[in-house]
N, CA, C and O atoms as a CHARMM CRD file, in Angstrom:
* protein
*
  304
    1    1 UNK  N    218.02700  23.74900 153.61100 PROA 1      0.00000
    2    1 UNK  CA   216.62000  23.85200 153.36300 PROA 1      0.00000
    3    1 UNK  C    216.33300  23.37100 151.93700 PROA 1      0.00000
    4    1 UNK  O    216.96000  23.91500 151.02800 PROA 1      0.00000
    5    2 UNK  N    215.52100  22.48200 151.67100 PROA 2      0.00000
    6    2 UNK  CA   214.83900  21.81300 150.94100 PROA 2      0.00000
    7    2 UNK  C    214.26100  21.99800 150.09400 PROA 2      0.00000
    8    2 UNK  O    214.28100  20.79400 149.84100 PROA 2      0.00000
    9    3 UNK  N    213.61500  22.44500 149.20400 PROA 3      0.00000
   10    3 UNK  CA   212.50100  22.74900 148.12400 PROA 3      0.00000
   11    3 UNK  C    211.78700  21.66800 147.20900 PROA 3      0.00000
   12    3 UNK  O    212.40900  21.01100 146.37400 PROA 3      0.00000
   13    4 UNK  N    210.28700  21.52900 147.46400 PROA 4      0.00000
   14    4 UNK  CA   210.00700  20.21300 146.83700 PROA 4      0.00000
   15    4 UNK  C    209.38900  21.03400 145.73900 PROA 4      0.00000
   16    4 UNK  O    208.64600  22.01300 145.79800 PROA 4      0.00000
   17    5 UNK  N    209.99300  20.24600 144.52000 PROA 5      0.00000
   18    5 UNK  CA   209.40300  20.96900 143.18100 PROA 5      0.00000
   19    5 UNK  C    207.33800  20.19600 142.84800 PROA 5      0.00000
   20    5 UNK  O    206.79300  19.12900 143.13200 PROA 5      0.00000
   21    6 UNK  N    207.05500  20.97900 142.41800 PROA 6      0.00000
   22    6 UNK  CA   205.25700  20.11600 142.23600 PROA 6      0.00000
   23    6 UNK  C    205.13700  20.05600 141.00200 PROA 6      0.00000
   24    6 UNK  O    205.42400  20.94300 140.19800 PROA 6      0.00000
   25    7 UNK  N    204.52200  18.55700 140.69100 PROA 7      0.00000
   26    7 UNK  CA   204.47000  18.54300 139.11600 PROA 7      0.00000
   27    7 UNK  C    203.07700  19.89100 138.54600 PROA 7      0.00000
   28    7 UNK  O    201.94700  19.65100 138.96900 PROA 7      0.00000
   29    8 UNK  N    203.17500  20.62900 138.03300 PROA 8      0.00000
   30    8 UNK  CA   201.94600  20.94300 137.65800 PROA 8      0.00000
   31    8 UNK  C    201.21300  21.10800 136.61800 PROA 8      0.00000
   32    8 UNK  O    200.09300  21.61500 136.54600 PROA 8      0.00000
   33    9 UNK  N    202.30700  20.37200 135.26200 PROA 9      0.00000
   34    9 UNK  CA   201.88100  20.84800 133.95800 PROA 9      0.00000
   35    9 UNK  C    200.16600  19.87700 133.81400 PROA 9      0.00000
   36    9 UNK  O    199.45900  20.34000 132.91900 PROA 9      0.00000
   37   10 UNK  N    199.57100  18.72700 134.55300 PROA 10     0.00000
   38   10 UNK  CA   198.44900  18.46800 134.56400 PROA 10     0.00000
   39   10 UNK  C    197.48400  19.66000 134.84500 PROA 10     0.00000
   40   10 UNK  O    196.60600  19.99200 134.04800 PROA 10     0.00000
   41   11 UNK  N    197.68900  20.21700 135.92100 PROA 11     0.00000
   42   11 UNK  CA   196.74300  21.25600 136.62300 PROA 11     0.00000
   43   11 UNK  C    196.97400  22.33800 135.67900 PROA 11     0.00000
   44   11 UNK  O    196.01100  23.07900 135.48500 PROA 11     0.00000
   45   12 UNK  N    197.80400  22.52600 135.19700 PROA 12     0.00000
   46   12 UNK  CA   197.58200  23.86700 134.13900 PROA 12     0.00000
   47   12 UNK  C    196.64200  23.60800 133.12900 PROA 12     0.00000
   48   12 UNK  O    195.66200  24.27100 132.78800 PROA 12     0.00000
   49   13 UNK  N    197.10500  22.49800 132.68200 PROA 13     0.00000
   50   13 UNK  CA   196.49100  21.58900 131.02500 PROA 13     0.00000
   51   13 UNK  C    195.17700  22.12600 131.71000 PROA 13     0.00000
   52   13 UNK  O    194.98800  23.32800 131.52300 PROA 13     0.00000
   53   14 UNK  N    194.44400  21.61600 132.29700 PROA 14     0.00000
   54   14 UNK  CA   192.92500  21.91000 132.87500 PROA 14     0.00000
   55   14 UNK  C    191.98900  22.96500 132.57400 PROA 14     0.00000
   56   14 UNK  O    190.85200  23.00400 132.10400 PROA 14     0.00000
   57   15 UNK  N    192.67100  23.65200 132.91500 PROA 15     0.00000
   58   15 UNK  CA   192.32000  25.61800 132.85600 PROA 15     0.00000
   59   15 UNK  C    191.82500  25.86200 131.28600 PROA 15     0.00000
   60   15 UNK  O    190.68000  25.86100 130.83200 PROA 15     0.00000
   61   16 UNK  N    192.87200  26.03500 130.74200 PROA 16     0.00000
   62   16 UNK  CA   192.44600  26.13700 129.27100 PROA 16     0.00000
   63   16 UNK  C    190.95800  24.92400 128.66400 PROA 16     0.00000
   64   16 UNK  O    189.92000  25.18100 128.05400 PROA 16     0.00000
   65   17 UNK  N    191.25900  24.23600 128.94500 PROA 17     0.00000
   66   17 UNK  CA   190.24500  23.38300 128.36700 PROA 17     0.00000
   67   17 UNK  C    188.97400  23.31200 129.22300 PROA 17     0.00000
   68   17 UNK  O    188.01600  22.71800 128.72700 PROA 17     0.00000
   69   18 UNK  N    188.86000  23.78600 130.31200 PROA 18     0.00000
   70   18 UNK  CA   187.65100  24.37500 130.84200 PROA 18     0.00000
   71   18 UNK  C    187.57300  25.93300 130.22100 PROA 18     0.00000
   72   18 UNK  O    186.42500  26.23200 129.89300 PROA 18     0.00000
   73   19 UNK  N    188.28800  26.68000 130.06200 PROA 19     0.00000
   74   19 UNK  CA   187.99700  27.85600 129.87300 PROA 19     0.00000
   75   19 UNK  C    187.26000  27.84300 128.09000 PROA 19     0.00000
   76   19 UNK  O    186.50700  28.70000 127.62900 PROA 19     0.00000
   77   20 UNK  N    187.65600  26.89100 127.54700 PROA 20     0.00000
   78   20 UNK  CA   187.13000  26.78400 126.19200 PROA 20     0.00000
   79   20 UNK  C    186.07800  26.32900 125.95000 PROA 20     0.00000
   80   20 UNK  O    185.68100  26.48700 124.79500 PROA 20     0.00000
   81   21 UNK  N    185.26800  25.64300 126.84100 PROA 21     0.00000
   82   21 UNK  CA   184.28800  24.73500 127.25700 PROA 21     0.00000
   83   21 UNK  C    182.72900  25.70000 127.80600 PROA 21     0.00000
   84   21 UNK  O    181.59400  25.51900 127.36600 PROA 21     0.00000
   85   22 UNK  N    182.99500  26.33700 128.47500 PROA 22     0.00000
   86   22 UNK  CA   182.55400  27.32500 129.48600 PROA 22     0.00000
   87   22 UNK  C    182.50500  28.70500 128.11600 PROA 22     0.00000
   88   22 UNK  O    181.52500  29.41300 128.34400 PROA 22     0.00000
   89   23 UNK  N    183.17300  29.12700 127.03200 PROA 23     0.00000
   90   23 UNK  CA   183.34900  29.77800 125.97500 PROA 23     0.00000
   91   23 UNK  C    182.21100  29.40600 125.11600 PROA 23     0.00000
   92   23 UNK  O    181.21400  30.05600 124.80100 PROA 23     0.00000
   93   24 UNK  N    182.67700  27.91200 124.73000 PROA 24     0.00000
   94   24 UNK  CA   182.02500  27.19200 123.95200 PROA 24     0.00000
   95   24 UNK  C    180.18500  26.97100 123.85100 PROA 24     0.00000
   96   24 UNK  O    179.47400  26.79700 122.86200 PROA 24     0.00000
   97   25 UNK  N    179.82200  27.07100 125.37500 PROA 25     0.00000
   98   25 UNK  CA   178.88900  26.81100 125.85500 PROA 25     0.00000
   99   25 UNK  C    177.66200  27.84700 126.15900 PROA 25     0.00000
  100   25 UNK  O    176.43200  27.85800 126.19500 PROA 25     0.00000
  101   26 UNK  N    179.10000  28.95700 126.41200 PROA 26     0.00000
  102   26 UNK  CA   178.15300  30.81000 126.03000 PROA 26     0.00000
  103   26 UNK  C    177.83500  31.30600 124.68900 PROA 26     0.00000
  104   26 UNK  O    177.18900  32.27100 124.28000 PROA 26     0.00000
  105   27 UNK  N    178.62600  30.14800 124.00800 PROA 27     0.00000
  106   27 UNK  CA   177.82900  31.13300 122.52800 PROA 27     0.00000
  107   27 UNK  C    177.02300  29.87800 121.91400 PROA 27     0.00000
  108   27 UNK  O    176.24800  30.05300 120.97400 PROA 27     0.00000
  109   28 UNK  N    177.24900  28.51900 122.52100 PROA 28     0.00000
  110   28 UNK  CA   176.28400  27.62000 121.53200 PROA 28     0.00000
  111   28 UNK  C    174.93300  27.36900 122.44700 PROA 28     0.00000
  112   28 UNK  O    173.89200  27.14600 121.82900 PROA 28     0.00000
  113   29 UNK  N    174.90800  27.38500 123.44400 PROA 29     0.00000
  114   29 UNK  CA   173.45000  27.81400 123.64700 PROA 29     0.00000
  115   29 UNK  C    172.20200  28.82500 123.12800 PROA 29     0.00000
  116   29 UNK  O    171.09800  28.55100 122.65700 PROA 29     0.00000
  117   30 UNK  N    172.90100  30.19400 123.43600 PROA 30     0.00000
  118   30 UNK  CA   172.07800  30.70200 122.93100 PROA 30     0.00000
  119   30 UNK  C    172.07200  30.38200 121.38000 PROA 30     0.00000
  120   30 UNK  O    170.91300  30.05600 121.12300 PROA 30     0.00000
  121   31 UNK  N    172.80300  30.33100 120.28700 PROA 31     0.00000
  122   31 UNK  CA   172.39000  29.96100 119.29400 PROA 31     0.00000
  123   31 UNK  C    171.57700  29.28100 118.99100 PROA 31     0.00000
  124   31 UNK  O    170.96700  29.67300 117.99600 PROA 31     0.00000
  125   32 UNK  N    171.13200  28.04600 119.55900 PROA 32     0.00000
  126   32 UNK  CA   170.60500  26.62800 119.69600 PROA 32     0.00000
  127   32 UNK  C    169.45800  27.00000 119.86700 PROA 32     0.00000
  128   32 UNK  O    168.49600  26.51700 119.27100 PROA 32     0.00000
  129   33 UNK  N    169.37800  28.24400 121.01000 PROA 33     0.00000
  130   33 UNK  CA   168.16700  28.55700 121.66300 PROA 33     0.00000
  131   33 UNK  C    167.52900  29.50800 120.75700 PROA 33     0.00000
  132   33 UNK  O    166.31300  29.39600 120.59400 PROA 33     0.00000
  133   34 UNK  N    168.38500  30.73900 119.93200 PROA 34     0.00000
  134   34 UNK  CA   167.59200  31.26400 119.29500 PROA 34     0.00000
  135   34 UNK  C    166.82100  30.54800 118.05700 PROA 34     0.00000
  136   34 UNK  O    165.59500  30.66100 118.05900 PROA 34     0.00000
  137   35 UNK  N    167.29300  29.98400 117.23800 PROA 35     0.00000
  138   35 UNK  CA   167.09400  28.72600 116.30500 PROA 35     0.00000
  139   35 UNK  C    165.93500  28.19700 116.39600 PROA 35     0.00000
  140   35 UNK  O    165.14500  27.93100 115.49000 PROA 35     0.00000
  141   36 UNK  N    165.82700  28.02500 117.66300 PROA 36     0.00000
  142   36 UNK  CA   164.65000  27.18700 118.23700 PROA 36     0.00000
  143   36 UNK  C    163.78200  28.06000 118.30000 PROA 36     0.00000
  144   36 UNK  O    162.81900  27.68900 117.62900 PROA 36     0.00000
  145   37 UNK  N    163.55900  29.32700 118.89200 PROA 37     0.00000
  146   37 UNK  CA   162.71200  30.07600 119.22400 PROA 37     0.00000
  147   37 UNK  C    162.27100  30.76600 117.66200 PROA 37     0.00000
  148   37 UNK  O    161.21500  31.32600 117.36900 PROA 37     0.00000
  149   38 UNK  N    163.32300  30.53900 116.90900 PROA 38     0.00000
  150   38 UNK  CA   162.34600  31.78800 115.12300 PROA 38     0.00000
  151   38 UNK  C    161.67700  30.08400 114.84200 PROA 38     0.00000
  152   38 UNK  O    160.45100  30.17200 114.77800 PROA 38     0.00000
  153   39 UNK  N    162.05700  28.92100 114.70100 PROA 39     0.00000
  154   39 UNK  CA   161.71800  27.83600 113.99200 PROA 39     0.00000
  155   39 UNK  C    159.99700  27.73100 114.95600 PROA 39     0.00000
  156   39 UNK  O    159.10800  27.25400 114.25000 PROA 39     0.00000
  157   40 UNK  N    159.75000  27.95000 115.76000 PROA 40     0.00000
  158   40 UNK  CA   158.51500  27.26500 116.61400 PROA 40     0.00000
  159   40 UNK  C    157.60200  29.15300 116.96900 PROA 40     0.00000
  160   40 UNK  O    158.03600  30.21000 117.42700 PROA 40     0.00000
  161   41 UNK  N    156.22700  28.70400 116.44900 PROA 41     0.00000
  162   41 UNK  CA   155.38200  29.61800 117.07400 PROA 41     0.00000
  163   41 UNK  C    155.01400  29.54500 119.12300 PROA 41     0.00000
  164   41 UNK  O    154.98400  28.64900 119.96600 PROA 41     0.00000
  165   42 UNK  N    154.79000  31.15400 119.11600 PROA 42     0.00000
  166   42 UNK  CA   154.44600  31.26900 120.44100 PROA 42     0.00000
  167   42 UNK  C    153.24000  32.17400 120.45800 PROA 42     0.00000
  168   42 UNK  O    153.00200  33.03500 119.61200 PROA 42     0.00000
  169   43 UNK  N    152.24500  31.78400 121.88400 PROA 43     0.00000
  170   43 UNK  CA   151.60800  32.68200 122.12800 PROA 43     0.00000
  171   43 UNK  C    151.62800  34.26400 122.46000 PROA 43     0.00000
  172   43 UNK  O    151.86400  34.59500 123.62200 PROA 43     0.00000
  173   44 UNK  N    151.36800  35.34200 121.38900 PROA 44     0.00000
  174   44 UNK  CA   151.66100  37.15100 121.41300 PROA 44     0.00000
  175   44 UNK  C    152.75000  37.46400 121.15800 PROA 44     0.00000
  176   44 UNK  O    153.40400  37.50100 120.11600 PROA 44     0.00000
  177   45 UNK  N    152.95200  37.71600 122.25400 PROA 45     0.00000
  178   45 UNK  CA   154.89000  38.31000 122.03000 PROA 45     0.00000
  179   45 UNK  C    155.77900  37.78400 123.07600 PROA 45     0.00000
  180   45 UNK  O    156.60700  38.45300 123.69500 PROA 45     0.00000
  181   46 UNK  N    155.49900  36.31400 123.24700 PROA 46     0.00000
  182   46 UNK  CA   156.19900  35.33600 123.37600 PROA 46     0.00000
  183   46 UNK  C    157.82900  34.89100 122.72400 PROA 46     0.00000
  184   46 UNK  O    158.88000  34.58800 123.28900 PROA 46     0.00000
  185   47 UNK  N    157.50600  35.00200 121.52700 PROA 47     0.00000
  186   47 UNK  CA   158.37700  34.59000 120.79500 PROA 47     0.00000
  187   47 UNK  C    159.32900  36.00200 120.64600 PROA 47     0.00000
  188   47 UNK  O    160.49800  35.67400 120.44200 PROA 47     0.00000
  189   48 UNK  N    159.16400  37.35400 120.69000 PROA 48     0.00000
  190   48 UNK  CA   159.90900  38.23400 120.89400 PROA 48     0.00000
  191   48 UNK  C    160.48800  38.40500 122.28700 PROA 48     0.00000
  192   48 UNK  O    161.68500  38.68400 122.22700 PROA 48     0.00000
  193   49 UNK  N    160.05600  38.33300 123.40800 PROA 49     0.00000
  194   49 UNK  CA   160.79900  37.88100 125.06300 PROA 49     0.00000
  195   49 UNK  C    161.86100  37.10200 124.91400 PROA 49     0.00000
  196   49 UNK  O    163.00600  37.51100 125.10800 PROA 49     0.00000
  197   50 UNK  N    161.42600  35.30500 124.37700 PROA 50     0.00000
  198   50 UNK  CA   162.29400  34.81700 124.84900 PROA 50     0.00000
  199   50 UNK  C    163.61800  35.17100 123.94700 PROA 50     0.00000
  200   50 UNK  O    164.74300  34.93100 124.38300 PROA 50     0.00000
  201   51 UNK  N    163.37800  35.82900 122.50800 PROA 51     0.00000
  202   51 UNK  CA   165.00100  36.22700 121.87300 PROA 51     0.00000
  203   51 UNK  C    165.23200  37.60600 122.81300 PROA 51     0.00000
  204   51 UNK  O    166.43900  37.84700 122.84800 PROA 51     0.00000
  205   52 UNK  N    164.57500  38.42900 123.46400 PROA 52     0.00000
  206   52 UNK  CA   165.42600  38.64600 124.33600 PROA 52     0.00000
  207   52 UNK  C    165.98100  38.52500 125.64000 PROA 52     0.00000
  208   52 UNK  O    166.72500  39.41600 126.05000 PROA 52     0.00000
  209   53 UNK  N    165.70300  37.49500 126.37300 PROA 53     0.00000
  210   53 UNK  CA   166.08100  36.52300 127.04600 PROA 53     0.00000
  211   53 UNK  C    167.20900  36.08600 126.89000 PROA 53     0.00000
  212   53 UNK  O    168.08100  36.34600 127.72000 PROA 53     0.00000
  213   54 UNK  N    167.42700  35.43100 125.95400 PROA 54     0.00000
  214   54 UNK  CA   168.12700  34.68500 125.17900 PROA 54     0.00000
  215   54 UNK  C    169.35100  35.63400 124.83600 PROA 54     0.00000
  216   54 UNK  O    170.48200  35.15300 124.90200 PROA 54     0.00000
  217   55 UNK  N    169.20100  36.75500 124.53000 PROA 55     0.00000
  218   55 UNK  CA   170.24100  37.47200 123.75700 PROA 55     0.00000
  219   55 UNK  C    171.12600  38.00100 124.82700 PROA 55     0.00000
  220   55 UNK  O    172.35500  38.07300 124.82600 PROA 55     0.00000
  221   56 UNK  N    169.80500  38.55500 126.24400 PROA 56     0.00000
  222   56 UNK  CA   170.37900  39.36600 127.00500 PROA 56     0.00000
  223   56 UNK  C    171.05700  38.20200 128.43300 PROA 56     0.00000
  224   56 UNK  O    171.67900  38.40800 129.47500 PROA 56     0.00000
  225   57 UNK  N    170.71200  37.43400 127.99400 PROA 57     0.00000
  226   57 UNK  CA   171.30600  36.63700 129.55800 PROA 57     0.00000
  227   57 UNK  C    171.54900  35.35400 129.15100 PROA 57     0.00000
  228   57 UNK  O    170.93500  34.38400 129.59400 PROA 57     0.00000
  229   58 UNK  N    172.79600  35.27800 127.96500 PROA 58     0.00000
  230   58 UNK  CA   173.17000  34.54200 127.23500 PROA 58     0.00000
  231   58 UNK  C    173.23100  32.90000 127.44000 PROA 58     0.00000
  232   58 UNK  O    173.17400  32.02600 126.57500 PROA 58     0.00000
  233   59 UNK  N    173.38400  32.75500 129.07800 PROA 59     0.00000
  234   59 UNK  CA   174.06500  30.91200 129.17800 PROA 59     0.00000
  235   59 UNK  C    172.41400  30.78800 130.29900 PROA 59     0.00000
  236   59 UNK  O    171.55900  29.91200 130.17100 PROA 59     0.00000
  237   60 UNK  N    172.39100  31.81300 131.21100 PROA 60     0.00000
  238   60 UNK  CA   171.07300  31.44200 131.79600 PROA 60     0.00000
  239   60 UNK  C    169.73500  31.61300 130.83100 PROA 60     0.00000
  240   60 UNK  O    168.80800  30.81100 130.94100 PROA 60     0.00000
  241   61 UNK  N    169.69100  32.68300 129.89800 PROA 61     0.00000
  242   61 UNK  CA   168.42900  32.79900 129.36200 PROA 61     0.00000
  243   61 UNK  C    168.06200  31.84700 128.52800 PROA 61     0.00000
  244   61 UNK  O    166.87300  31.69900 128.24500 PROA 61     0.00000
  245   62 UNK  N    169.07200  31.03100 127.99200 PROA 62     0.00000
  246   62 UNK  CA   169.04400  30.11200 126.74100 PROA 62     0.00000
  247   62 UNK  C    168.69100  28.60000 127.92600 PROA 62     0.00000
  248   62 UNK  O    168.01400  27.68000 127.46500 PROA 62     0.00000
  249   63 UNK  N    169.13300  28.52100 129.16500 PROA 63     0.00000
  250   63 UNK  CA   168.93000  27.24200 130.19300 PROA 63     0.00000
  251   63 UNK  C    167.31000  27.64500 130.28700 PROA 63     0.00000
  252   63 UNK  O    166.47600  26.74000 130.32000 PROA 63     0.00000
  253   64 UNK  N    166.94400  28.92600 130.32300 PROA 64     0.00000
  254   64 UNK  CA   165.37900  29.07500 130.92400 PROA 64     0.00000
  255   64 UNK  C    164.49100  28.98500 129.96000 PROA 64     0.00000
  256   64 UNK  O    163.29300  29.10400 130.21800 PROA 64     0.00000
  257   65 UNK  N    165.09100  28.68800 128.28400 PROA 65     0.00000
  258   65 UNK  CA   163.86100  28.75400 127.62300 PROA 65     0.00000
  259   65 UNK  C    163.91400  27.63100 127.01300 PROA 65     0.00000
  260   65 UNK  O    163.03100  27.34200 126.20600 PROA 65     0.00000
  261   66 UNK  N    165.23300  26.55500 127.34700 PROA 66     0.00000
  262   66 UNK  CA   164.81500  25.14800 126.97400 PROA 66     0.00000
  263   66 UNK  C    164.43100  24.93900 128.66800 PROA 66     0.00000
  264   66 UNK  O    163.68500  23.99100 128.41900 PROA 66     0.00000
  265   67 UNK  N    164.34700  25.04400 130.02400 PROA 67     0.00000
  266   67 UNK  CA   163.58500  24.23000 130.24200 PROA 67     0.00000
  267   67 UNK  C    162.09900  25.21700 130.72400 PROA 67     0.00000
  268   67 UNK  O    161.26100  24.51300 131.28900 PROA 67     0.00000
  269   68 UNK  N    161.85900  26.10300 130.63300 PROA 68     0.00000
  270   68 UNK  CA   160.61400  26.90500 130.85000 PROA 68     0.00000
  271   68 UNK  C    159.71200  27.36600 129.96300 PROA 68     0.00000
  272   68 UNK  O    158.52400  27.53100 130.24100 PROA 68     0.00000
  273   69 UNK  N    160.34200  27.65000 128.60200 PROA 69     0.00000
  274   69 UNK  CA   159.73600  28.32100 127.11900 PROA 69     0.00000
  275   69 UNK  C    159.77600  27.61200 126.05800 PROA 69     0.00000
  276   69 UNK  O    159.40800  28.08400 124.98200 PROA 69     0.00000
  277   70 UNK  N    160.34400  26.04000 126.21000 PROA 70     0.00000
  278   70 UNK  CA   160.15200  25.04600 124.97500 PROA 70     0.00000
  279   70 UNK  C    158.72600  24.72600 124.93400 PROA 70     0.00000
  280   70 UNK  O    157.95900  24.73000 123.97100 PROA 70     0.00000
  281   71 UNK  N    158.45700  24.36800 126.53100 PROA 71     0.00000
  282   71 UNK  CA   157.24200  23.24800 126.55800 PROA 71     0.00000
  283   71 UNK  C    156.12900  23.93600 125.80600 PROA 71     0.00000
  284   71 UNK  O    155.31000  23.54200 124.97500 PROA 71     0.00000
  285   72 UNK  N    156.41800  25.29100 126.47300 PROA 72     0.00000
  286   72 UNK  CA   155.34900  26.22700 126.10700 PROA 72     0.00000
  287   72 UNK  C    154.82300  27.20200 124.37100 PROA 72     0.00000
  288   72 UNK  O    154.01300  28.05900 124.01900 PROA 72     0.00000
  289   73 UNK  N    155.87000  26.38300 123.79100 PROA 73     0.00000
  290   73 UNK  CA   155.99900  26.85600 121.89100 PROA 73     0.00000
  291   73 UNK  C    154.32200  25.86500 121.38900 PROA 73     0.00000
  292   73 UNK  O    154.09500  24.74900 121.85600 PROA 73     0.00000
  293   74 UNK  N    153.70500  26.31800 120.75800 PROA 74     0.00000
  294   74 UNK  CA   152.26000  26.22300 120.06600 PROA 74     0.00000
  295   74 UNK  C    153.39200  24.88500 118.90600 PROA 74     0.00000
  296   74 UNK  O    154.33100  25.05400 118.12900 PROA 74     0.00000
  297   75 UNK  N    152.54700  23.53200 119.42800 PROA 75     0.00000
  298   75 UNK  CA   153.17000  22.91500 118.29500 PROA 75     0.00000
  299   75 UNK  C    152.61300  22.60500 117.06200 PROA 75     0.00000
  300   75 UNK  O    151.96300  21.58400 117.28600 PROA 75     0.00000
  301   76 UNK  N    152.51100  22.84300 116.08900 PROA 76     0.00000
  302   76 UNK  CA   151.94800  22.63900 114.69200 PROA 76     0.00000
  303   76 UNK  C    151.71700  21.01000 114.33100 PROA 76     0.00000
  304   76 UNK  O    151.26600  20.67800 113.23500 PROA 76     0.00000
């Protein structure tokens, strides 16, 4: 009986560098997003929602307020 060995050091390499990516991406969004949200006025308490948005639902809240809560910043 036989045993076929599998190369796999490609498929490992992978993992890590998605996992750093996917890391990378949970904390630089929201940054990006909060940044954005103290730099630009909003209508009431607008601008207090979306930092917590942002804070509390870190990779989706920061996707929903560049594309749902940018358009909507009072531009000077």
């Amino acid at each position: 009986m036989e045993t076929e060995i599998v190369e796999t050091s490609t498929f490992l390499g992978f993992w890590p560098l998605l996992l750093i990516l996917v890391a990378l991406s949970m904390l630089l969004f929201p940054v990006l997003a909060i940044i954005s949200i103290l730099k630009n006025d909003f209508k009431g308490n607008d601008k207090l929602i979306w930092i917590l948005v942002a804070l509390l639902l870190p990779f989706f809240g920061s996707m929903l307020y560049f594309i749902i809560g940018r358009p909507k910043r009072i531009k000077n």
